[in-house]
C-alpha positions as CSV (number, residue, x, y, z in Angstrom):
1,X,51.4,-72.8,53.5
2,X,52.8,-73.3,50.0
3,X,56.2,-74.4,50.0
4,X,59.4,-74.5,47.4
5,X,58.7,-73.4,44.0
6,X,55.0,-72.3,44.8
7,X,56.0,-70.3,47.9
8,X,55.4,-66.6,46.8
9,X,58.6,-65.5,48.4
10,X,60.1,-62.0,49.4
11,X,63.6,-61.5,50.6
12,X,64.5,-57.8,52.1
13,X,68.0,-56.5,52.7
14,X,68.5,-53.3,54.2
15,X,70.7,-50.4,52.8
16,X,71.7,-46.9,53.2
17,X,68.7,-45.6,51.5
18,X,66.0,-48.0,51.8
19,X,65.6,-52.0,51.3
20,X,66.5,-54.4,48.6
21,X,64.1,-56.9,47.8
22,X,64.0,-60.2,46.0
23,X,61.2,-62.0,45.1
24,X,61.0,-65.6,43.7
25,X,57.3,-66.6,42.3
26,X,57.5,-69.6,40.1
27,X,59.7,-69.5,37.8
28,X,59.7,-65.5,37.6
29,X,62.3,-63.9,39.9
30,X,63.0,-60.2,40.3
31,X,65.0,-57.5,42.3
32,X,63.6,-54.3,42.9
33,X,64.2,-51.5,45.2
34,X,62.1,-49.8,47.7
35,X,62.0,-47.0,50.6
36,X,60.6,-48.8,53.0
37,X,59.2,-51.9,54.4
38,X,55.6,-51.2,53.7
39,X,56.5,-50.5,50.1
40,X,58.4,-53.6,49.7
41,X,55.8,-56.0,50.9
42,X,53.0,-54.0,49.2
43,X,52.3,-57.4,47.1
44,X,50.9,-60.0,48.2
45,X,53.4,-63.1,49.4
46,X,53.3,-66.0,51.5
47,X,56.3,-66.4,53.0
48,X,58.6,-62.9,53.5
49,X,62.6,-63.3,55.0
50,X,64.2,-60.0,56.5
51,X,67.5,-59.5,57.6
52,X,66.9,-57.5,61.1
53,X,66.0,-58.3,64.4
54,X,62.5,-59.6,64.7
55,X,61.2,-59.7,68.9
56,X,63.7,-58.2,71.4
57,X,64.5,-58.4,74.7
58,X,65.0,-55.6,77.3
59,X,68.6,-56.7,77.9
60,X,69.5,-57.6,74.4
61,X,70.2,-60.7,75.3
62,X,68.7,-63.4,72.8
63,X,69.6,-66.6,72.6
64,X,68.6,-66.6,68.9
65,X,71.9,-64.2,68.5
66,X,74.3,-66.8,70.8
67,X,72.7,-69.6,68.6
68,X,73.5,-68.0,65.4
69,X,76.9,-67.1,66.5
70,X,77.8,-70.9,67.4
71,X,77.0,-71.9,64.1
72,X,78.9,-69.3,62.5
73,X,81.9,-70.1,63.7
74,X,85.1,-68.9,63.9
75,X,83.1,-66.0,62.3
76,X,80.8,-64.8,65.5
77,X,81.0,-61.1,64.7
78,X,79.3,-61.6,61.9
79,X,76.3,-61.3,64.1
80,X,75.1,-58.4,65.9
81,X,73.6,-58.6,69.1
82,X,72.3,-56.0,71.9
83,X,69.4,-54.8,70.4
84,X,66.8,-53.5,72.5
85,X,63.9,-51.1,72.0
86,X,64.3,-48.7,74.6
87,X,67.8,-47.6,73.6
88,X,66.2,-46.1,70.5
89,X,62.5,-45.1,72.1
90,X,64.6,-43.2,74.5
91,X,68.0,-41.9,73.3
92,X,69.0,-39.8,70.7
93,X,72.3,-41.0,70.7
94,X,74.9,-43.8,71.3
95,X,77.0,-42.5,74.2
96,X,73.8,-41.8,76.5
97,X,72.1,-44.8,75.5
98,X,75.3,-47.0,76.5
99,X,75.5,-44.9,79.8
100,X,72.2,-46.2,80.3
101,X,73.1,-49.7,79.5
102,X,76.1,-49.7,82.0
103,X,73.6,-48.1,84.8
104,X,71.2,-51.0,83.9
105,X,74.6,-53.7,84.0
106,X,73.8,-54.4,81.1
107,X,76.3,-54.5,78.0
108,X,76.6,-51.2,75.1
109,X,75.6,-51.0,72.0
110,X,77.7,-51.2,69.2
111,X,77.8,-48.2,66.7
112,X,77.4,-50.2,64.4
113,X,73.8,-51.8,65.7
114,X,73.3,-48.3,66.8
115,X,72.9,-47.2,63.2
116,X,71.0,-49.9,62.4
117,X,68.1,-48.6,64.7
118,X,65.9,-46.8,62.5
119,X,65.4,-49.7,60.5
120,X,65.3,-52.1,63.2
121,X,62.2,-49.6,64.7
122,X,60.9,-49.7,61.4
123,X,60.9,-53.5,60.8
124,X,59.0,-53.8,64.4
125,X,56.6,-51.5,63.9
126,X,55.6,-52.9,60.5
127,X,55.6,-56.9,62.2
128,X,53.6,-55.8,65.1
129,X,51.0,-53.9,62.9
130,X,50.4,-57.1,60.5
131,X,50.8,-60.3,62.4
132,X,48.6,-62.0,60.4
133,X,51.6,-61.7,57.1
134,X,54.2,-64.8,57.7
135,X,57.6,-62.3,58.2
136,X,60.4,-63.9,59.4
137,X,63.9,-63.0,60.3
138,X,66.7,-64.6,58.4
139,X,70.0,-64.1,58.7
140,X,71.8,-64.5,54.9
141,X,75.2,-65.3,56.4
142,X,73.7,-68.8,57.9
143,X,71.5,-69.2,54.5
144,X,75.0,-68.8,52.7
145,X,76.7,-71.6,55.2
146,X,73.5,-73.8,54.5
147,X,74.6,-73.4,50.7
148,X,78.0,-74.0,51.5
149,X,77.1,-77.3,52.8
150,X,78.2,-75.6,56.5
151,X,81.5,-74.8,55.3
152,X,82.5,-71.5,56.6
153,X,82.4,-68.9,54.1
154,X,85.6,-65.6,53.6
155,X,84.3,-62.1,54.2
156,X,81.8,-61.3,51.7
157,X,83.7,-58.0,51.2
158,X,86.8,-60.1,50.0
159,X,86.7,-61.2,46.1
160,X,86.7,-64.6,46.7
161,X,83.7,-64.2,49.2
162,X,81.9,-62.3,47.0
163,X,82.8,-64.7,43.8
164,X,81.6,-68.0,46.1
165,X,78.3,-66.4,47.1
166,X,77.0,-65.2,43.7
167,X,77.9,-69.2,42.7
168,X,76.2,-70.4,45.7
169,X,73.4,-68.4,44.4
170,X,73.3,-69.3,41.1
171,X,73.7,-73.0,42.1
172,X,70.3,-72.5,43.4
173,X,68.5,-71.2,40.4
174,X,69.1,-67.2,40.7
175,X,70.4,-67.1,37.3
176,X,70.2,-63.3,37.2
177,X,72.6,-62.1,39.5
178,X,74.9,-59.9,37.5
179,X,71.9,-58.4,35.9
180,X,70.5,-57.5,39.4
181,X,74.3,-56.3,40.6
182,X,74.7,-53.9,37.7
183,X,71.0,-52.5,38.0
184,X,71.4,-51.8,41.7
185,X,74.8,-49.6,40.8
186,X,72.8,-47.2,38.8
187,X,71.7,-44.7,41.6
188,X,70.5,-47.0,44.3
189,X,72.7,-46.5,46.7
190,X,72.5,-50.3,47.2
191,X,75.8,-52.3,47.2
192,X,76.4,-56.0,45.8
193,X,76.4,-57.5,49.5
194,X,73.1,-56.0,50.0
195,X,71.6,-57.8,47.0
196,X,73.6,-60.6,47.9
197,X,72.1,-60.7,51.1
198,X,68.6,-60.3,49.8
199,X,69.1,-63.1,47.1
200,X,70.3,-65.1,50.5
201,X,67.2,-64.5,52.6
202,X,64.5,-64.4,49.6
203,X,66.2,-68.5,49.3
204,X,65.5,-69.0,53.1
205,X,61.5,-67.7,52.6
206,X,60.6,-69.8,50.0
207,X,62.1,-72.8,51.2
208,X,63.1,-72.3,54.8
209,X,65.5,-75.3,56.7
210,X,65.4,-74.6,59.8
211,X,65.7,-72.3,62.5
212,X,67.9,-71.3,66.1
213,X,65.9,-69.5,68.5
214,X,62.7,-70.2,70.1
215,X,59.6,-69.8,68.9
216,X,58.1,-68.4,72.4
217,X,57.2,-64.8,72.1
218,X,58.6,-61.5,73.4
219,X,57.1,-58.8,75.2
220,X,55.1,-57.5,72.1
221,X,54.2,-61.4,70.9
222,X,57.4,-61.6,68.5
223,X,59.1,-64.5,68.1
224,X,62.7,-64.4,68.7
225,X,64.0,-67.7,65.6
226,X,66.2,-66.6,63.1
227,X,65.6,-68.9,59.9
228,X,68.2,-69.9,57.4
C-alpha cells in the first residue's frame, strides 16, 4: 500500500445534495463535487476516507462510536451513534422506527441520524459491492484533534472553529482552501464544514494514524474502526 505523499488519496464529505470530495495525488490536490458515491470514487485511488458509518450492528451499539466519543471529549455529541440497517430497510419514518427500537429495548434514533440514512444506505451498499477498494471510515472531527495535537477543538460552526481548522489544514499542505470554500458557494449546495470535513478525512486516507474500533467484521464482513 503506498503511503504519505504517494497515497492516491480520496476524502468524501456528505451534503444536502450529494458528496464533497478531496483528493490529494502528489503534489496535485483538488475538490470536486459529485452526486453520489460511485461517481466520486469513479477514479482510481488507493486509499479512500468517508465520513459515515461503515459495518453496523443490529442494536446500534458500536464500540467504534463509544471509542470515538472518549476521545472527543467534553465534546461526545459530536458523534452520532444508533445506526442500524433495519431502521431504514424497514421504516419510512422516524417515529415508527423508534417505536420499534423501544419494543426491541433498544435506544431511538436521533432525527438527526435519521436523516442521514439515505446516505448511510448508500455508503453500505457501495462498500459491500467493492470490497476489494481500501474505503474506510474516518471521522474529520478526530482527524482535526490529531491536528490539534489532541487539543479539543470549538464548534466548527463558531468563527474561531472554523478559522483554526482551515489553519490546521493549511499547516498540512492544503494550500487551496479558500479557493475550494468560494467554488463550493457557487450552486453546490455544499457548505464550508462540509469541505472542511472532506479536507479532514482526504488527510486521514493518505496518511492514516491510527484507528478506535475493532477490525473484526459485522454481519455483512464490514469492519466497524473509525480512522483518524
Amino acid at each position: 500500500m503506498s503511503g504519505g505523499g504517494s497515497c492516491r488519496a480520496v476524502g468524501l464529505d456528505g451534503f444536502s445534495n450529494g458528496w464533497v470530495a478531496v483528493r490529494l495525488e502528489g503534489g496535485t490536490h483538488e475538490v470536486s463535487f459529485h452526486r453520489d458515491v460511485s461517481e466520486a470514487l469513479s477514479r482510481p485511488f488507493d486509499r479512500a476516507g468517508i465520513d459515515i458509518p461503515i459495518g453496523m450492528v443490529d442494536d446500534g451499539e458500536r464500540a467504534c462510536d463509544l471509542l470515538a466519543r472518549d476521545k472527543l471529549r467534553p465534546h461526545t455529541s459530536r458523534v452520532f451513534t444508533g445506526a442500524r440497517r433495519w431502521i431504514w430497510q424497514d421504516f419510512n419514518n422516524p417515529d415508527e422506527a423508534n417505536r420499534e427500537c423501544l419494543r426491541r429495548g433498544q435506544k431511538r434514533i436521533s432525527r438527526q441520524l435519521w436523516h442521514l440514512g439515505p446516505k448511510i444506505m448508500e455508503v453500505d451498499a457501495f462498500r459491500r459491492a467493492h470490497r476489494a477498494l481500501d474505503v474506510r471510515e474516518v471521522h474529520p472531527e478526530l482527524v482535526f484533534l490529531r491536528l490539534n495535537a489532541n487539543r479539543p477543538l470549538p464548534s466548527k460552526k463558531s468563527e474561531e472553529g472554523d478559522s483554526l481548522r482551515r489553519m490546521l489544514l493549511k499547516r498540512s499542505g492544503l494550500g487551496d482552501i479558500e479557493q475550494w470554500l468560494g467554488k463550493a458557494r457557487i450552486g453546490t449546495g455544499a457548505k464550508r464544514d462540509d469541505v472542511l470535513d472532506a479536507c479532514a478525512v482526504a488527510i486521514a486516507a493518505r496518511e492514516p494514524a491510527g484507528s478506535v474500533g475493532s477490525p473484526s467484521p459485522d454481519a455483512h464482513g464490514l469492519p466497524m474502526q473509525i480512522w483518524f
